[in-house]
C-alpha angles and dihedrals in degrees: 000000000000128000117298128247098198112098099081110219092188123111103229112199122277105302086206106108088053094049098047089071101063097060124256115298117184131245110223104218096211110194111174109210128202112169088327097119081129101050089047093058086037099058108002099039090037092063104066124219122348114201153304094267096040125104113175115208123186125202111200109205102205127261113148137356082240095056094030074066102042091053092041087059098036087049085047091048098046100035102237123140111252113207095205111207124205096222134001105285096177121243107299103046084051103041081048088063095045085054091056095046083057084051104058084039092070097258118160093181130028134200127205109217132178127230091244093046123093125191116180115228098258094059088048091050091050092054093045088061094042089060098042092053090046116024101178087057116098113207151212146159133233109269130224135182125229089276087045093238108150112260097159132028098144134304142226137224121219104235088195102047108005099245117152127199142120124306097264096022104138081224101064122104119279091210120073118299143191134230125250136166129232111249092212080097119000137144133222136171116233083236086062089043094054085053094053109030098241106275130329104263094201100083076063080201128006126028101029083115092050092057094040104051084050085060092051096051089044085048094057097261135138128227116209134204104203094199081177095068115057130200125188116232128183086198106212093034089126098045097074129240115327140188109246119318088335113138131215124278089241086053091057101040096045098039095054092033096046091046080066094035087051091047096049092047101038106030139067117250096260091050090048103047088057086063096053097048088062097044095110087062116039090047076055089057093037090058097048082063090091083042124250097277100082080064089076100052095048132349087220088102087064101035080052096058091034085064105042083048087054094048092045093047092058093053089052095042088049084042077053102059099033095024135232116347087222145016116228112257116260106193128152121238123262126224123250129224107229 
């Protein structure tokens, strides 16, 4: 297989007037929040409104009684819907229910979007249009930092080892790849959503874009990287206060646990079994991320990623035996009135 040419990186004109006669149809701004009160005043709040065509529904996973509240009176203040959950169900269950609260709000698109993430009206609007016009597209925009410097302008996936990084990261694997977009903010179409079934809730957090960008591409679908739109994105806002580049513990368990979960549910048994084969390196790899200095403060980094390696490798072991849980999804497109 050789790279893929399917995520567009070119900024077509303004889709507005195509998509004006066919009558307004909302964008639901899905933000999935987990003890980010704060962030969410900070960027959401802090941008105003969005939009006429914008309804902005939060889903709390809960945390504790004292954010549950802060959430509750910052969603009443600003007039967004709140979808209250009862635990804490990861990224994808709850971004799920924020896609079904769009729904029954008369939303035709939805964006996810992170607590630390800020887009401005007129690049959601854009993307609004740009699904409209194209359903079985999944979307992003080019993603900038708060010194605008580029962190995201779309990824790949090493299909022969399972490594992820930029287009022209040194990193990225050297065998082929496949492209895949960042869910910190990404748009899809409920049509593209029935097809896929929303996210897979069981990466429970990372990697649920990964897997879904590679349905959507199984499914006959398009990702697209509008370089055009820009959103600004402080990447690790929600992970707390670290030391250096350090990341979380949850970054390093579930990244190192969900490449295994992806493989087992995604890939054929010779395929997976190549990525397991290189786990030991590629969680390596996965850990320097937040540099080898925070090695010498505590080995629970390592012990983290050790775990979720662990975790990953016995669903892959188990994909191995029985085979893939599923089988990627090989529909047709299907043609769009225009």
């Amino acid at each position: 297989m050789t790279d893929t040419a399917r995520v567009s990186l070119e900024s077509p004109p303004s889709l507005r007037a195509v998509a004006d006669r066919g009558g307004p149809e909302g964008l639901g701004l899905v933000v999935v929040n987990y003890g980010s009160s704060a962030l969410l005043r900070r960027n959401l709040a802090a941008a105003g409104a969005l939009g006429p065509h914008v309804r902005v529904v939060v889903v709390d996973n809960h945390s504790t009684d004292e954010e549950r509240a802060a959430v509750t009176a910052l969603a009443a203040e600003r007039g967004w819907d709140l979808v209250a959950l009862p635990d804490n169900r990861g990224f994808g269950a709850a971004t799920n229910a924020g896609f079904a609260r769009a729904r029954e709000l008369g939303c035709a698109t939805f964006c996810c979007l992170n607590p630390d993430a800020s887009a401005t009206p007129e690049v959601l609007e854009e993307l609004r249009l740009a699904s409209l016009t194209d359903p079985l597209a999944v979307l992003a925009p080019r993603i900038v930092d708060s010194t605008g410097a580029t962190v995201f302008a779309g990824s790949t996936l090493g299909l022969r080892d399972g490594r992820t990084g930029a287009r022209h990261s040194p990193t990225r694997s050297r065998g082929p790849v496949e492209d895949w977009l960042t869910g910190a903010c990404l748009v899809v179409s409920a049509e593209m959503a029935d097809r896929l079934g929303g996210y897979d809730e069981g990466y429970f957090l990372y990697w649920e874009d990964v897997d879904l960008s590679h349905r959507a591409l199984a499914a006959g679908g398009s990702l697209v990287v509008r370089s055009d739109l820009v959103a600004v994105h402080d990447e690790g806002g929600t992970q707390g206060e670290r030391e250096g580049d350090a990341k979380s513990d949850l970054y390093y368990r579930y990244n190192c646990r969900n490449r295994l979960v992806f493989a087992a549910r995604n890939l054929p048994r010779r395929q997976l079994l190549g990525w397991l084969v290189r786990t030991p390196r590629v969680s390596w790899e996965i850990l320097l991320r937040g540099g080898r200095r925070q090695l010498l403060h505590s080995p629970r980094p390592l012990v983290t990623a050790v775990r979720g390696s662990l975790e990953g490798a016995g669903i892959a072991v188990a994909a191995l035996v029985r085979g893939p849980s599923s089988q990627p999804f090989r529909g047709k497109r299907t043609p769009q009135p225009r």
